[in-house]
C-alpha angles and dihedrals in degrees: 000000000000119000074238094057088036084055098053099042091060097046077063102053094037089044088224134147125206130220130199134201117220093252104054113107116285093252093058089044088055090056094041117116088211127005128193146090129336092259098044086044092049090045082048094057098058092061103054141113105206124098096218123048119189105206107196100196141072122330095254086063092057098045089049089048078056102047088052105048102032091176101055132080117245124194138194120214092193106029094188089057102120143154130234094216094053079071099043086112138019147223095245099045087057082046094062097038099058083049086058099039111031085200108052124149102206099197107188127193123236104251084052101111133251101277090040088054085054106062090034126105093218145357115227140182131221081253100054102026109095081048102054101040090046089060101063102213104088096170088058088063103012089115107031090078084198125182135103119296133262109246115251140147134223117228132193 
């Protein structure tokens, strides 16, 4: 049996998916159930079936496929996989500032990590953000994550 039929036959018993992020090497992408960006992959993962889902990407990815889909497994293949950008800011410094300003609007970006996510207002892409910044009200869109889709495509 091939590492490729070994691989398949397992996403069957383990009734698991795998995403991959543009960026992983070509062989994972050609075993992946859905490629495509952090946002399109994230979007994928609440529509599943499956009950594990193996996210091949950064660690922020997994952890939004988690936050998501609180009931689901989610596994990393490469657990030191990280992403500058998802530390480009920090819990304590939004701490400090909503000491400082009582109405403070904290818009984080998706590839922030977990905890960030937690102390911010709203999440926002690279698609969606000048909209909704410009609007004002990020509690009336913080969890739509609206904006068009990454394209992708499903194989198998």
């Amino acid at each position: 049996m091939t590492t490729v039929e070994e691989i398949q036959k397992l996403k069957k018993e383990k009734n698991a998916v795998i995403l991959a992020h543009y960026y992983v090497r070509p062989e994972v992408q050609e075993i992946a159930d859905y490629i495509g960006d952090s946002f399109y992959l994230s979007k994928v993962a609440t529509k599943l079936q499956e009950k594990t889902i193996v996210f091949c990407g950064v660690s922020f990815m997994g952890e939004s496929a988690k936050i998501l889909n609180p009931e689901k497994t989610v596994l990393m293949p490469d657990m030191t996989a990280d992403c500058p950008m998802a530390h480009m800011a920090d819990v304590e410094t939004i701490r400090k500032m909503r000491k400082e300003y009582d109405d403070l609007a904290v818009v984080c970006y998706i590839n922030s990590t977990a905890a960030l996510k937690e102390y911010s207002d709203v999440c926002v892409t690279s698609a969606n953000a000048v909209k909704i910044v410009k609007a004002g009200q990020p509690s009336d869109s913080a969890s739509s994550a609206s904006g068009p889709s990454a394209s992708c495509r499903r194989t198998a």
